[in-house]
C-alpha positions as CSV (number, residue, x, y, z in Angstrom):
1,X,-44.2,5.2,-17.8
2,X,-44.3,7.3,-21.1
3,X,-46.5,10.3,-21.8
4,X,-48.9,8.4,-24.2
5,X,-49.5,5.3,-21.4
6,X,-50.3,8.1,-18.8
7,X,-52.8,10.0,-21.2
8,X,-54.6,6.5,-22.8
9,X,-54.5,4.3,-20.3
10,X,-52.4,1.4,-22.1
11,X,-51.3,-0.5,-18.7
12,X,-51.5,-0.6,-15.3
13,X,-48.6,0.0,-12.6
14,X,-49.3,-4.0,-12.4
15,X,-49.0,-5.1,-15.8
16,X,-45.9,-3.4,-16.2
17,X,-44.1,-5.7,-13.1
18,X,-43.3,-8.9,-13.8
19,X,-44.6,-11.8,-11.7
20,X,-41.5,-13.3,-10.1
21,X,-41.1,-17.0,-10.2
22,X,-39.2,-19.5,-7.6
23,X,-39.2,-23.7,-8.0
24,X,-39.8,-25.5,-4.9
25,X,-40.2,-29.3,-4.9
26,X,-41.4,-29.9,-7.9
27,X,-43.7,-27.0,-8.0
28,X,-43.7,-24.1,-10.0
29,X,-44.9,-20.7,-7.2
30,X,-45.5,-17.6,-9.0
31,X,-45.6,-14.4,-6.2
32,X,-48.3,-12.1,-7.8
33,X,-49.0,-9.6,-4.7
34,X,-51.0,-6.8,-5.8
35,X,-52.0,-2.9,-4.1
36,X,-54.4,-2.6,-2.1
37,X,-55.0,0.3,0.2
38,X,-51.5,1.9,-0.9
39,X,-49.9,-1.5,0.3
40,X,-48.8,-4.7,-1.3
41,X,-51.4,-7.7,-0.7
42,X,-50.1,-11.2,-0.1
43,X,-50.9,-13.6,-3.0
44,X,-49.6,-16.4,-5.4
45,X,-50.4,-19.2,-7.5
46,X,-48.8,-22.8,-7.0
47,X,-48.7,-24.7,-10.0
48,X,-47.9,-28.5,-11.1
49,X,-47.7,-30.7,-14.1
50,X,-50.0,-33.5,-12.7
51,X,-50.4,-36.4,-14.9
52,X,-49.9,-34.0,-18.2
53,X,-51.9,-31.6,-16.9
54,X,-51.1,-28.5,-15.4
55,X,-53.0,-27.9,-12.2
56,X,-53.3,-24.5,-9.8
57,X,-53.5,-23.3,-6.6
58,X,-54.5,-19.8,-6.1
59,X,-54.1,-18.2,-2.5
60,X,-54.4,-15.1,-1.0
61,X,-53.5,-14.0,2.9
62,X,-54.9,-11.0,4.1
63,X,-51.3,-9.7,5.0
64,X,-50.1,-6.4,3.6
65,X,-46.6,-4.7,3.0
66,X,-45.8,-1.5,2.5
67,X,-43.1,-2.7,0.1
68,X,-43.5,-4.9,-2.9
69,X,-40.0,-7.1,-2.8
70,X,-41.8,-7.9,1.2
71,X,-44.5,-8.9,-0.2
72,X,-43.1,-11.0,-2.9
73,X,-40.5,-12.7,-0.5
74,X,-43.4,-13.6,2.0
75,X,-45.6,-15.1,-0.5
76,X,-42.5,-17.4,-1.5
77,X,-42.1,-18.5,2.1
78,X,-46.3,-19.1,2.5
79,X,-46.0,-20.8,-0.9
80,X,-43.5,-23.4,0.9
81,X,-45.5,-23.4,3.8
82,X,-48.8,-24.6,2.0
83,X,-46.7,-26.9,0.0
84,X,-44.4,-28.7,3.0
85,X,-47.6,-29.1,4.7
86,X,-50.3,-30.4,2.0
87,X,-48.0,-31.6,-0.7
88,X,-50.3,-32.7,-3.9
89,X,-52.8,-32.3,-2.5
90,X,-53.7,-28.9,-2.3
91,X,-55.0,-29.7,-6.2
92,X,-57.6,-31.8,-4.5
């Protein structure tokens, strides 16, 4: 982080990591774990093209890791979890 972002603020840590993507059957999972209490929290969004429009699933776990690439892994594998397991209809 430059000088000038440090003394004005322009960005957080989080804005300046990008929010990995991974495609699972047909759905678009975007791992977007964020600190909290010097750890990485546990959370994602699950998105869809459903009949033209694009619907999401937000979720968060109360899991923590001390390391963000944990974090970001784990959320992949819940992501497939909620998805094996409710399909579609997680949008309901």
């Amino acid at each position: 982080m430059s000088l000038f972002r440090r003394l004005f603020g322009s960005g957080t840590r989080e804005e300046e990591l990008p929010e990995p993507t991974m495609e699972y059957a047909g759905f678009l999972v975007r791992a977007t774990p964020y600190e909290e209490a010097g750890q990485w929290q546990l959370c994602g969004v699950i998105r869809r093209d459903v009949g033209g429009e694009v619907m999401e699933y937000r979720f968060v776990r109360a899991d923590r890791f001390a390391d963000r690439d944990v974090a970001i892994e784990m959320t992949f594998d819940k992501a497939k979890r909620i998805i094996s397991e409710r399909g579609r209809s997680i949008f309901d």
